[in-house]
C-alpha positions as CSV (number, residue, x, y, z in Angstrom):
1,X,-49.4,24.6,-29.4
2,X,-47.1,21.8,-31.0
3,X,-44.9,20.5,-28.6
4,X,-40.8,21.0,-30.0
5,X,-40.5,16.8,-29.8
6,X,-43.3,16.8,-33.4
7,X,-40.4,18.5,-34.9
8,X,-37.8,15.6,-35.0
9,X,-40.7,12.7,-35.0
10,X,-40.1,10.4,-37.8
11,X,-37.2,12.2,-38.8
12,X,-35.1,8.9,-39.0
13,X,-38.3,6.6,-40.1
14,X,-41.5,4.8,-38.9
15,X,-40.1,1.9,-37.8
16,X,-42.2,2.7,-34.3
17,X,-44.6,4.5,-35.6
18,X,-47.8,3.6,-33.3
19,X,-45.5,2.0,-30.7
20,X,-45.8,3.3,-27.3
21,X,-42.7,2.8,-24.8
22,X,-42.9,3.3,-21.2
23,X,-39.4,4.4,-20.5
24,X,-38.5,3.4,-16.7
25,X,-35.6,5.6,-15.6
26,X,-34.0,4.8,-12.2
27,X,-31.2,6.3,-10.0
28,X,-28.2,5.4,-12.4
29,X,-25.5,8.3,-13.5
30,X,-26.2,6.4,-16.6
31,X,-29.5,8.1,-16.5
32,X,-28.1,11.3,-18.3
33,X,-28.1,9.6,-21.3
34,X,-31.9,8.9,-21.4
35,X,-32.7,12.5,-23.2
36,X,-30.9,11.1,-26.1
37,X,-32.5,7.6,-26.3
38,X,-35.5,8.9,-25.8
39,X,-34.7,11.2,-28.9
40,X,-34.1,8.8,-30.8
41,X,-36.9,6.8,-30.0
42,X,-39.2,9.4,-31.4
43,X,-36.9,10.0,-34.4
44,X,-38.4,6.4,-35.2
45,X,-41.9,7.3,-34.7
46,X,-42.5,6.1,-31.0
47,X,-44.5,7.5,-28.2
48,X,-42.3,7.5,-25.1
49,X,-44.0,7.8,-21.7
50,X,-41.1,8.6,-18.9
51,X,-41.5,7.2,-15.6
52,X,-38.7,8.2,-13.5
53,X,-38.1,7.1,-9.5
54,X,-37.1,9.6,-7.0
55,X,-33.3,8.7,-7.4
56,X,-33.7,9.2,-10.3
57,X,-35.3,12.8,-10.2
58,X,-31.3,13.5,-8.5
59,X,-29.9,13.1,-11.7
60,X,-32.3,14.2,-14.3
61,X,-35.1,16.4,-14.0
62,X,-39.0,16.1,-15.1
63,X,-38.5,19.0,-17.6
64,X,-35.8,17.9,-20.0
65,X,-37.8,14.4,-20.0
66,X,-40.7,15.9,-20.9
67,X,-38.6,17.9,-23.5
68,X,-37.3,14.8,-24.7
69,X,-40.5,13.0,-25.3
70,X,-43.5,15.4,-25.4
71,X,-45.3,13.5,-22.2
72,X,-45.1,14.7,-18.6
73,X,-42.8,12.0,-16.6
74,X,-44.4,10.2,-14.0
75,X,-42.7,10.3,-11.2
76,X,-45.4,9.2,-8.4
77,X,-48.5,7.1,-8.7
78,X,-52.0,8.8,-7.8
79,X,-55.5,7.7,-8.0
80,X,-55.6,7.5,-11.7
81,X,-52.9,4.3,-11.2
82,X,-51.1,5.0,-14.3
83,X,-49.3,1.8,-14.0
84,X,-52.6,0.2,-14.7
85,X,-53.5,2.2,-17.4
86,X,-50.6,2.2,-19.0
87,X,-49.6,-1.6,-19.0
88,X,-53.2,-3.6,-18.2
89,X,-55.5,-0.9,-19.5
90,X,-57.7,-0.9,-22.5
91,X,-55.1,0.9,-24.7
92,X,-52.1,-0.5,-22.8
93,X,-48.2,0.9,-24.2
94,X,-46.1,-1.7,-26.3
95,X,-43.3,-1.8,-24.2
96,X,-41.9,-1.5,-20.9
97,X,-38.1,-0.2,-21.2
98,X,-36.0,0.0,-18.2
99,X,-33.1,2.9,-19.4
100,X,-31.3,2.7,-17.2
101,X,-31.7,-0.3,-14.6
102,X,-29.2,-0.8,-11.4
103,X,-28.2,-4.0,-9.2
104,X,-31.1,-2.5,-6.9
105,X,-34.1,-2.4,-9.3
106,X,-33.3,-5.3,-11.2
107,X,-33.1,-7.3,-8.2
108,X,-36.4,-6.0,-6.9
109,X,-38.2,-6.9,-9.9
110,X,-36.9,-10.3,-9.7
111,X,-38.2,-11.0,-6.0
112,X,-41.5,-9.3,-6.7
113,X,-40.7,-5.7,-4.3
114,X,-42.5,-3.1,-5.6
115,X,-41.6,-0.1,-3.9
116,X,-40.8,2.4,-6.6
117,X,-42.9,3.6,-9.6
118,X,-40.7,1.8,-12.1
119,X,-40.9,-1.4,-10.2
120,X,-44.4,-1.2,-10.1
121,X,-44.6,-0.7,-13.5
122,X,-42.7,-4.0,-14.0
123,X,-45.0,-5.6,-11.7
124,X,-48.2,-5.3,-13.7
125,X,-46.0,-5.8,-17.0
126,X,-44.8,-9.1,-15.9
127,X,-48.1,-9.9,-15.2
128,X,-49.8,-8.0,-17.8
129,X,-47.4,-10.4,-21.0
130,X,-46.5,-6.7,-21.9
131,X,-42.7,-7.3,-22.8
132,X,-40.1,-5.8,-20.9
133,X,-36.3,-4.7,-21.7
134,X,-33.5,-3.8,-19.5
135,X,-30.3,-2.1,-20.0
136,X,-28.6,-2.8,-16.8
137,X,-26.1,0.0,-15.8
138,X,-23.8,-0.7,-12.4
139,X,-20.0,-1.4,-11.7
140,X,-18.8,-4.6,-12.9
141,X,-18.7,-5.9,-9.3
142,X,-22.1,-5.2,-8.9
143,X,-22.9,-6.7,-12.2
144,X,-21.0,-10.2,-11.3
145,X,-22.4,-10.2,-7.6
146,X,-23.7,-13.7,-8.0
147,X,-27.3,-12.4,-6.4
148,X,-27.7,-9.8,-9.5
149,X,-26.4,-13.0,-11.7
150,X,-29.1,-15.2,-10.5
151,X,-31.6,-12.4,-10.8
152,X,-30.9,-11.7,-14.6
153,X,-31.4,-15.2,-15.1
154,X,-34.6,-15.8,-13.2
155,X,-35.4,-12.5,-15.5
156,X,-34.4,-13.8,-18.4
157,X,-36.1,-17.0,-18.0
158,X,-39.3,-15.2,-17.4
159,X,-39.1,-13.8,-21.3
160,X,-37.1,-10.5,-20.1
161,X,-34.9,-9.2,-23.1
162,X,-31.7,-7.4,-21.8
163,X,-30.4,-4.9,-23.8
164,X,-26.4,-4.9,-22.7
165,X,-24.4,-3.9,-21.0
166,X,-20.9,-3.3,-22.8
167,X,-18.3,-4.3,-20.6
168,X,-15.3,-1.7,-20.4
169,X,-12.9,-2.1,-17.6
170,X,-14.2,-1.9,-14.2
171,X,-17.8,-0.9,-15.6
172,X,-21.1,-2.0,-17.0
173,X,-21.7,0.5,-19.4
174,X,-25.2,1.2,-20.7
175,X,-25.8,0.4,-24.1
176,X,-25.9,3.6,-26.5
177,X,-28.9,4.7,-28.3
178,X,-28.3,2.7,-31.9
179,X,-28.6,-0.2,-30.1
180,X,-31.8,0.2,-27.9
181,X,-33.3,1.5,-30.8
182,X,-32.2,-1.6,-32.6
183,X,-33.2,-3.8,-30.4
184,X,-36.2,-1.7,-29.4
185,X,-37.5,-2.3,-32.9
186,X,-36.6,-6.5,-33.0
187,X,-38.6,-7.3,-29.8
188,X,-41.7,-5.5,-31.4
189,X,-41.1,-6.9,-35.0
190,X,-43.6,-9.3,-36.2
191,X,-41.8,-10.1,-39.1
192,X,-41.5,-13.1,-40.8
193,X,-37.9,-13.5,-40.2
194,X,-38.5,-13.1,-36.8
195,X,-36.2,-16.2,-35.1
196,X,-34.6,-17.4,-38.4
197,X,-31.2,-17.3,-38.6
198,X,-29.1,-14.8,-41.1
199,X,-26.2,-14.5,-41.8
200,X,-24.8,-11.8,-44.4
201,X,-21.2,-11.6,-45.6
202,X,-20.0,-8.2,-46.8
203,X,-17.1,-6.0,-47.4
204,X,-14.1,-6.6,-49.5
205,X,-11.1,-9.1,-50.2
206,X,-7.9,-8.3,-49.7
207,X,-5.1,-10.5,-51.4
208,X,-2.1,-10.4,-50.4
209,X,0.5,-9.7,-53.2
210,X,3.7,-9.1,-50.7
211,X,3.5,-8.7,-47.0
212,X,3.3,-4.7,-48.0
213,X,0.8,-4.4,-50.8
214,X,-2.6,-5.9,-51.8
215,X,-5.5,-6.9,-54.1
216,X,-8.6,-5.2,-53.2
217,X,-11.4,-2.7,-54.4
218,X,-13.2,0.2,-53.6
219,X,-16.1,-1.2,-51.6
220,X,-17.2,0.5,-48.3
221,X,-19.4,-2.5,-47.3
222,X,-22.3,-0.2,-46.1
223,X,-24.3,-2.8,-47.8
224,X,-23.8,-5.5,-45.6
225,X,-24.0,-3.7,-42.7
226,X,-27.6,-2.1,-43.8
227,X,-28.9,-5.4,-44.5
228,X,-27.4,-7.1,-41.2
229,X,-29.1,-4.4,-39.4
230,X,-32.6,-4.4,-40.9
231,X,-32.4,-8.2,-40.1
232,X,-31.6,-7.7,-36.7
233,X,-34.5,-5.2,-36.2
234,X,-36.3,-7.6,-37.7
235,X,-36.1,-9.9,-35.1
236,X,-33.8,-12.3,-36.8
237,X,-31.1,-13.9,-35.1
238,X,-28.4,-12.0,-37.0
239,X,-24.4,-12.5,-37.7
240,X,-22.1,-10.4,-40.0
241,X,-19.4,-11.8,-41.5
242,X,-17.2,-8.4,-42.4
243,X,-13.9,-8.3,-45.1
244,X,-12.3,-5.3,-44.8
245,X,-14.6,-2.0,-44.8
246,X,-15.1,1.7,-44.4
247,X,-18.3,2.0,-42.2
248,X,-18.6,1.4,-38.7
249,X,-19.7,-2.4,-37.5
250,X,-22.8,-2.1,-35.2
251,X,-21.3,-3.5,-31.9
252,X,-24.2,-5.4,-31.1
253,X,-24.7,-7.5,-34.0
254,X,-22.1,-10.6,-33.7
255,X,-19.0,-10.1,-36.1
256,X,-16.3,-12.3,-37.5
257,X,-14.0,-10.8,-39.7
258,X,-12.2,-11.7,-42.9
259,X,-9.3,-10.9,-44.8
260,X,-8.8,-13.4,-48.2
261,X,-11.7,-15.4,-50.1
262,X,-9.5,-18.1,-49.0
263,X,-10.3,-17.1,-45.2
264,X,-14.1,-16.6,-46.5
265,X,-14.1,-20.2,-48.2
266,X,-12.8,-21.9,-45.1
267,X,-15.5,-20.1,-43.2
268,X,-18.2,-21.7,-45.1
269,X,-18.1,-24.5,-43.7
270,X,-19.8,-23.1,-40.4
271,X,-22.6,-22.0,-42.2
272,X,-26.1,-23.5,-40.9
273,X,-27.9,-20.4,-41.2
274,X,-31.6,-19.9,-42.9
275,X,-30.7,-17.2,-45.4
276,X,-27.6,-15.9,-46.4
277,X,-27.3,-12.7,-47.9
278,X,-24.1,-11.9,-49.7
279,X,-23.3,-8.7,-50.7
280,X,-20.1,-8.8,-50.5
281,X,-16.7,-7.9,-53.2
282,X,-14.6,-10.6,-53.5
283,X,-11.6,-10.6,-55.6
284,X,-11.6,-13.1,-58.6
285,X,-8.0,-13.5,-58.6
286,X,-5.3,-14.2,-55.8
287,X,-1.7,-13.7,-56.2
288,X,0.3,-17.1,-57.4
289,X,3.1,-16.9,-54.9
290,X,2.8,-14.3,-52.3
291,X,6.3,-12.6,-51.8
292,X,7.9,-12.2,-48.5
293,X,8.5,-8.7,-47.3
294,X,8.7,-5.5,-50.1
295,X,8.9,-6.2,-53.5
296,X,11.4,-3.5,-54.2
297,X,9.8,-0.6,-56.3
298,X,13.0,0.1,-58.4
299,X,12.2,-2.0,-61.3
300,X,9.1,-3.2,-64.1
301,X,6.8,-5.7,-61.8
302,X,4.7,-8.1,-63.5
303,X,2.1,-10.1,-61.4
304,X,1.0,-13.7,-61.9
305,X,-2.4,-14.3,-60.5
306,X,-4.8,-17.8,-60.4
307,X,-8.4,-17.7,-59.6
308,X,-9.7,-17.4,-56.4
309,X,-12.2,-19.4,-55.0
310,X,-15.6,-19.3,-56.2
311,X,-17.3,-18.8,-52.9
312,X,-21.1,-18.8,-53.9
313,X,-21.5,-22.5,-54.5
314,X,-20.0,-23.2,-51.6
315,X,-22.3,-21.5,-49.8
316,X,-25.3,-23.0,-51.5
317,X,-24.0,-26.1,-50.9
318,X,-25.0,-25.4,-47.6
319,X,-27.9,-23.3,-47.6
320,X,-31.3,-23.2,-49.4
321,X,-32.0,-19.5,-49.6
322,X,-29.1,-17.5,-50.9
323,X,-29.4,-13.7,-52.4
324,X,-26.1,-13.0,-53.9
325,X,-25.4,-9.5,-55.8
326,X,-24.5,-9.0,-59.1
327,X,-21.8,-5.5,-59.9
328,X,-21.7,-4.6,-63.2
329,X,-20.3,-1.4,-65.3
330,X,-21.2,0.0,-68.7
331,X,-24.3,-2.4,-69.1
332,X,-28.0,-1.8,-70.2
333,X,-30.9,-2.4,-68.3
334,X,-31.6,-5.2,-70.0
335,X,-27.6,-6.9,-70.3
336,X,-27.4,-6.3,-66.2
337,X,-31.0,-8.6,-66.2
338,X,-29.3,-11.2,-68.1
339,X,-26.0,-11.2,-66.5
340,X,-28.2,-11.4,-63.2
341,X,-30.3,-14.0,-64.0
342,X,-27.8,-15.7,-65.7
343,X,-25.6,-15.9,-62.3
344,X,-28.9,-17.1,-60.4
345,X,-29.4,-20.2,-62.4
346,X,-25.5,-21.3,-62.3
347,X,-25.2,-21.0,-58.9
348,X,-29.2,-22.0,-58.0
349,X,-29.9,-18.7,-56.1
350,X,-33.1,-17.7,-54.6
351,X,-32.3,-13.9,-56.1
352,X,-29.8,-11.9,-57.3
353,X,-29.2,-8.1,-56.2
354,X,-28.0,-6.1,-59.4
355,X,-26.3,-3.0,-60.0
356,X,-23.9,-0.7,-61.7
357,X,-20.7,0.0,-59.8
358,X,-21.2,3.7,-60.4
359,X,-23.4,3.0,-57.0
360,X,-20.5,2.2,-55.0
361,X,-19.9,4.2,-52.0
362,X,-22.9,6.3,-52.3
363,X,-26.2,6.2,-50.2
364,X,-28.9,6.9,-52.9
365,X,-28.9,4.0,-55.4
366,X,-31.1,2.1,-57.8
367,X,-30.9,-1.8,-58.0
368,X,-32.4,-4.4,-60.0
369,X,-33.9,-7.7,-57.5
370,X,-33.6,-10.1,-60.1
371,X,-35.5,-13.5,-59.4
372,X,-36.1,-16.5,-61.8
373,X,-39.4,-15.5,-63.3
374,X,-39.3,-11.8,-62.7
375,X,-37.5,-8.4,-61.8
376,X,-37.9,-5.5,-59.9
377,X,-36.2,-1.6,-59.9
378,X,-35.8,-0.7,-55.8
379,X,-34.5,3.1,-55.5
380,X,-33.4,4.6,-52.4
381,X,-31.1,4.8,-49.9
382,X,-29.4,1.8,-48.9
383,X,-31.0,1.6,-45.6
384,X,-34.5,1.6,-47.3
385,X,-33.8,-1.2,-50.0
386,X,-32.1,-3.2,-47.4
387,X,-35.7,-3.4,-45.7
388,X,-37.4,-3.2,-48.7
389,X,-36.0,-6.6,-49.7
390,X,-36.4,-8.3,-46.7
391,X,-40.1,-7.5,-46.6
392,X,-41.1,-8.0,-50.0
393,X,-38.9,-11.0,-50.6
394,X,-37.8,-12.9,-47.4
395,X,-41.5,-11.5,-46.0
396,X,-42.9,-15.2,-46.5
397,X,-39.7,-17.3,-46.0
């Protein structure tokens, strides 16, 4: 019989597909939100192995686990030593994620106790090299008690990747699903891009015309945040820079926002990053004199405008390896090629995205990577041609 979890594996990808997680649950109320993380772990093609300690048993039970993630929680070790088998055996699992993790067990694992099944599990890890990650989950005060401070950091410096918390008031809150799978997915990347530093500047300008209206476009920057993600899982060290937008920023990658390409240009000068990926809408005109309040509606307007900044060479000024994107409308094939290339060699790109602007907004596109000697057609969702182009063209940077 097929267990219900084959129904949903894969459903989101296979970015864990042949990745086995041994999920450590421990006595947290945060704990009630391990069915869904473990859900979505599968979703993305891992194997999750539950391992839960008797506090935690309190607050979850083995069955909706094992619903969960197709495996019967271990909740005791026996003679078969499943801590052994599965994190110093022959086939050990990929990773040892501690969902969620209070003062009491983090603290163990620092000072070597091993008195629970999780924090036995820790123990061999640790001394297994099979990575670890925590999301701690505790009161603030708990979470600043200088003893749990200095045990995160003996952690830490011991290679332990710590997923959260979010702060929110008086509370350490666990870390949502998006983001352990996110993070989930950049401890066990072996990509290429694995430590470099990207940056990728999205979303749209807005120019201010009086301290009412605006200059702007229709762009939703989905984009960016597709291809700031897939770097991130990748194991880069990732930051967004975000103009205005319509999609919601992914908390855990860090953001700076934008309003003007003369706020974007004045940026630039912070850039030190590896690759910079730039898919974002500027405006090519800005507003001569900006108007004090309302520009009163009851007469003809007529707008004087200068160029804006050209941002792109100042950002190659400053970094090497720079994929801009080219939007074009009513083109050919073949013009939206040569406006592309064209746009590389000026500003001395390493490739330049191309598309129509018919593709804005949606989530099924076609684009056109563009590089000096050749070109290529990527069709799909924007989530699969953001990782498409960082693995077939950043895969040997």
């Amino acid at each position: 019989m097929t267990h219900p979890s084959a129904e949903i594996y894969c459903e989101k990808g296979d970015g864990l597909l042949g990745k086995t997680i041994v999920m450590g649950i421990t006595g947290s109320i945060a704990a009630v939100e391990c069915f869904g993380v473990i859900r979505e772990l599968v979703r993305n093609g891992a194997d999750v192995i539950p391992v839960m300690t008797e506090d935690a048993l309190k607050i979850v039970t083995p069955d909706s686990m094992e619903f969960a993630s197709g495996f019967k929680p271990i909740t005791e070790l026996t003679g078969l030593t499943e801590h052994i088998t599965l994190l110093n055996g022959d086939d050990s699992a990929d990773l040892l994620l501690i969902y969620p993790a209070t003062a009491n067990t983090i603290s163990k694992i620092a000072n070597g106790i091993d008195d629970t099944v999780v924090t036995s599990m820790a123990t061999v890890a640790l001394g297994a090299g099979i990575p670890i990650a925590i999301a701690p989950a505790m009161h603030q005060a708990m979470y600043d008690n200088p003893a749990v401070v200095d045990n995160i950091e003996r952690l830490d410096s011991w290679g332990v990747e710590f997923i959260g918390p979010r702060m929110d008031g008086e509370r350490a809150k666990i870390s949502p699903a998006d983001e352990v799978v996110a993070n989930v997915k950049r401890i066990l990347s072996d990509s290429p891009l694995k430590g470099k530093k990207v940056l990728v500047i999205g979303g749209r300008s807005e120019e201010p015309i009086d301290s009412m209206r605006l200059i702007s476009n229709r762009s939703t920057g989905k984009m960016a945040v597709c291809m700031a993600e897939a770097a991130f899982e990748r194991g880069a060290k990732t930051e967004l820079w975000m103009g205005a937008c319509s999609v919601k920023l992914p908390e855990y990658i860090p953001t700076v926002r934008f309003d003007s390409v003369e706020d974007l240009a004045e940026l630039t000068e912070e850039i030190d990053h590896d690759i910079v990926i730039v898919p974002a809408a500027l405006s090519d005109f800005k507003m001569k004199d900006v108007r004090d309040g309302k520009i009163s509606s009851d007469s003809d307007l007529t707008l004087e405008l200068d160029p804006a900044p050209k941002i792109l060479p100042m950002i190659t000024s400053r970094c090497k390896t720079v994929l801009g994107f080219k939007a074009e409308s009513g083109l050919t094939e073949e013009q939206l090629i040569e406006r592309a290339r064209s746009r590389l060699v000026q500003y001395g790109l390493y490739a330049v995205v191309a598309n129509d602007i018919d593709s804005a907004g949606k989530d099924e596109i076609s684009v056109i990577m563009v590089r000096e000697d050749f070109e290529d057609v990527i069709t799909g969702s924007k989530e699969e041609i953001a990782g498409e182009i960082l693995d077939q063209y950043f895969g040997g940077e």
